[in-house]
Structures are given as C-alpha cells and as structure tokens.
C-alpha positions in Angstrom: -101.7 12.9 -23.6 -105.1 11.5 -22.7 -106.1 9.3 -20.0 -105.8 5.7 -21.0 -108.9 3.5 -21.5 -108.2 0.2 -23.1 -111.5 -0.2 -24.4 -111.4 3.4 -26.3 -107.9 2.7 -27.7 -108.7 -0.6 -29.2 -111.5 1.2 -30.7 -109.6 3.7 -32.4 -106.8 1.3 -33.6 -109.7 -0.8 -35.3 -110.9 2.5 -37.0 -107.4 4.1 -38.3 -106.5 3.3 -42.0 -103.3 4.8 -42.2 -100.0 3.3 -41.4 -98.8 7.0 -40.0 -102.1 7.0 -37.8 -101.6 3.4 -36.2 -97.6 3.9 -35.6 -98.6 7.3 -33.9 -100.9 5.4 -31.8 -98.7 2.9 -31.0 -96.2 5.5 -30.0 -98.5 7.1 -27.4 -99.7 3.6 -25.9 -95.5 3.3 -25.3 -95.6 6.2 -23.8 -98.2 5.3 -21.4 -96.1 1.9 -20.5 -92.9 3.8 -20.4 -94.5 6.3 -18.0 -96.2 3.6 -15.6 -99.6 4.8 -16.4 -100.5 0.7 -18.0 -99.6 -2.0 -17.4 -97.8 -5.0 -19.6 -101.8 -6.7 -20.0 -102.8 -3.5 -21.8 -99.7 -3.0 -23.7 -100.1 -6.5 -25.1 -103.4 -5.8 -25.7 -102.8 -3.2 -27.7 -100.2 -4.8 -29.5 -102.8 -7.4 -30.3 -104.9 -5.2 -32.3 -102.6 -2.5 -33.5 -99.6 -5.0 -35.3 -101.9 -7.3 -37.0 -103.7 -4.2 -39.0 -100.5 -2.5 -39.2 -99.5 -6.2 -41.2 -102.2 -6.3 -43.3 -102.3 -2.9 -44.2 -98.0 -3.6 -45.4 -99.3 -6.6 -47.2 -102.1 -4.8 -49.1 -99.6 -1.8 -50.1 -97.0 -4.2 -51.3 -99.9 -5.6 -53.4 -100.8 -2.4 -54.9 -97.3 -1.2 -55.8 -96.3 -4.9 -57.2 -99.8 -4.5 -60.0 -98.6 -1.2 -60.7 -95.0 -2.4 -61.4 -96.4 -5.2 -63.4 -98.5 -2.9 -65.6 -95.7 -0.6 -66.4 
C-alpha cells in the first residue's frame, strides 16, 4: 500500500472512470483509516470526491441501460 498523500488521492479519484476503479480506491483509503495511518478529515475528504463521482457515474449507467431498454 502506498503512503497516503491527500492531495495525490483526490487527484486520482477525479481521474478514474470506472466504478471498479473508484470502489478499489475507496477500499484502500479504508484501509488507511482502519490502520491509523489518516485521520477522519482525510477520510471525509475523500469521501467528498470519491461518492459524488461514484453517484453520477450510477446515474449515467442507469441512463444508458434505460435507452437501450426503450429501443428494444
């Protein structure tokens, strides 16, 4: 596991497309909290930019699969 710098995580949330990608990040910024290496500020800053994208990325799929239904 890398060492934690907020700055470079919220950089790489912003930059992952994938739903797979941004849950596996999430997972290793938990493991950092569970571990004691952040603190709640940077988990909740995380959670800031990671759940929001993770959200709109939801929305946009259900989108896609609802025009694809409606085609049919």
């Amino acid at each position: 596991m890398k060492t934690f710098d907020l700055i470079e995580y919220q950089r790489d949330a912003r930059s992952r497309k994938q739903p797979r990608e941004l849950f596996a990040l999430w997972e290793e910024v938990c493991q950092h909290y569970d571990r004691g290496l952040i603190g709640q500020y940077d988990l909740d800053e995380m959670k800031a930019v990671i759940w929001p994208n993770l959200h709109a990325l939801s929305v946009l799929k259900t989108a896609i699969d609802h025009s694809f239904k409606t085609a049919a």
